[in-house]
N, C-alpha and C positions, 0 to 999 in steps of 0.2 A: 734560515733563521740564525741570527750572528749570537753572539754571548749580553748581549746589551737588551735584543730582544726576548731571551729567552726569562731573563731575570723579570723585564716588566710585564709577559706574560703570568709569573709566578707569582708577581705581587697582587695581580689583579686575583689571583685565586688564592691568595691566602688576605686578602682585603675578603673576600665573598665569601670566606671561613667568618674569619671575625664579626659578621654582621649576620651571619644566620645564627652563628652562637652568643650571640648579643653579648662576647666576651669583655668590652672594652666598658660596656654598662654596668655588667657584672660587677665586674673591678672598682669600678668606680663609686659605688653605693658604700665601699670600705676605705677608700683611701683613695688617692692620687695618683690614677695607673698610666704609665708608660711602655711604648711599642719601642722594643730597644733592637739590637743587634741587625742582622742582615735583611729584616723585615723592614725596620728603620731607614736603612741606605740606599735601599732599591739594590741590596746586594744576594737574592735567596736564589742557590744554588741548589740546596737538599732542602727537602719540603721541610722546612723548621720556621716557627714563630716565637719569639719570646718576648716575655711579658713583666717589665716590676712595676710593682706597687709599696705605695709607704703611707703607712697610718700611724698616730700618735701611740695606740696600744695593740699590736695584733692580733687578731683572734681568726687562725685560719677556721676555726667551726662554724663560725659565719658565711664564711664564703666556703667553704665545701659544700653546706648546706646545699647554693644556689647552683654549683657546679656538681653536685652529684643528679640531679634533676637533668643534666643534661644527655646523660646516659640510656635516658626517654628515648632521644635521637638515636635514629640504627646505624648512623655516621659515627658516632662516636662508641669504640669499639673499647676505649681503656680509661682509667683514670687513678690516677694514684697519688700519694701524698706522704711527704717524709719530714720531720721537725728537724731541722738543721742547727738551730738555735746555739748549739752549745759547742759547731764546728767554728772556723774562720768565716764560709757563710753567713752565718749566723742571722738565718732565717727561714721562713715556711715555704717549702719547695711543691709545688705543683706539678703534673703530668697527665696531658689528657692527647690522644693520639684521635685523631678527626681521618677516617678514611672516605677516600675522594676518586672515582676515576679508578683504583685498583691501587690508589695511592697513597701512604701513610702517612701523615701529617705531624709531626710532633710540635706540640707545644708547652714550653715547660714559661714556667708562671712562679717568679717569687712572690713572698709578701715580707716588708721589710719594714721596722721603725723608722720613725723619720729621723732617729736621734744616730743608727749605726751609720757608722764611721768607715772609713775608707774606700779604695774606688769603687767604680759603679757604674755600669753601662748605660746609666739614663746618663751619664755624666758626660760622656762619650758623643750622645749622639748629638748634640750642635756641632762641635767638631768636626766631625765627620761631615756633617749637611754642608758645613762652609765651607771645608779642603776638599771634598770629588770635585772631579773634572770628570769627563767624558774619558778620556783620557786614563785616568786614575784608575776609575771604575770599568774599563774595561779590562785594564791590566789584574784588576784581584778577580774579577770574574774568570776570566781563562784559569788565569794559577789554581783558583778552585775548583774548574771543570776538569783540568789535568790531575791535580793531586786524587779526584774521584778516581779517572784513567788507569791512573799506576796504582791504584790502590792504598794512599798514601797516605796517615792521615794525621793534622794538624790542627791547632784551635785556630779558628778565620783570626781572633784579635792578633797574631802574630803575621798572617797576609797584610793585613791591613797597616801594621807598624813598617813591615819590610819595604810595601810600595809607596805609602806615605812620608815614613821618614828616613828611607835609605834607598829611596827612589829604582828598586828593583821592579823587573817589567816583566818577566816571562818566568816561565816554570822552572828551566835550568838556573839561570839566577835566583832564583827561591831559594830552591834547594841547597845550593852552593852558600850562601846565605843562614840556613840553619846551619849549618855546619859551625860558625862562629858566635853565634846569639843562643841565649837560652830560650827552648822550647819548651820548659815544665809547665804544665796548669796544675793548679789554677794559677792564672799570671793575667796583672791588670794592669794594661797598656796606660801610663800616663805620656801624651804626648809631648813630645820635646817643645818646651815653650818655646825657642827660638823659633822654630817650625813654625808654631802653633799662632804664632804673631805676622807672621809674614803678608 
């Protein structure tokens, strides 16, 4: 099974998460929810899913409500929640851990005004759908499987900037690569419009 394969077996089992836990409904009764990051791209390497939402006034009591009820399920093993509001974030952070298979799931879930400002990974994922290639996506797929390997660890939005906009292919090239670009998170890839036009 190649690195291409493995990702869209991942997807199908974190599609089959989301639909047992009727998360995408959930969300949606509050606001306007989006399937962002590696879940998004057909890029899930580490069992992760993420999730924003954006409503005129937020009220995570609402929806913890609906998501503490989920804890019923003997699948879901955790759930937690932390007001970010008055960080850079600057919104309601969610965490619920779905074990699977012997497998632990992490799904972290903002909830966001529709008025905050600056980037944002719903922003991200047209982007992303219209620039992979086969090609693309399999080169941030291995760089991810490697950096697990060596134990190495980087936020994917900087894999993604490296083989997207600096056209790096393999793992040693990554690396060689952070060496000259800033790795700090939090950090929000705005893609180079030149790029991003092509």
């Amino acid at each position: 099974m190649n690195s291409l394969e493995r990702a869209a077996k991942r997807k199908l089992q974190a599609e089959k998460i989301l639909d047992e836990l009727q998360l995408i409904q959930k969300w949606n009764t509050v606001g306007n929810c989006f399937i962002v990051g590696a879940a998004a791209y057909d890029l899930i390497v580490t069992p992760d899913i993420d999730i924003e939402t954006f409503c005129k006034v937020p009220n995570p009591q609402i929806i913890m409500s609906e998501l503490a009820l989920l804890t019923l399920n003997k699948n879901v093993i955790e759930l937690k929640y932390r007001d970010y509001t008055s960080t850079d974030f600057n919104g309601h952070y969610f965490k619920l851990i779905y074990q699977s298979e012997g497998i632990d799931w992490n799904i972290d879930m903002w909830l966001f005004s529709n008025e905050r400002s600056g980037a944002l990974s719903r922003d991200l994922v047209q982007f992303m759908k219209d620039n992979l290639t086969e090609e693309t996506r399999k080169a941030i797929l291995e760089i991810k499987e490697a950096l697990l390997e060596l134990n190495e660890k980087y936020s994917s939005i900087f894999i993604y900037q490296a083989v997207l906009e600096y056209g790096v292919k393999h793992i040693d090239g990554f690396l060689a690569w952070t060496k000259n670009h800033n790795t700090t998170v939090p950090f929000h890839w705005q893609p180079n419009s030149i790029y991003a036009n092509k």
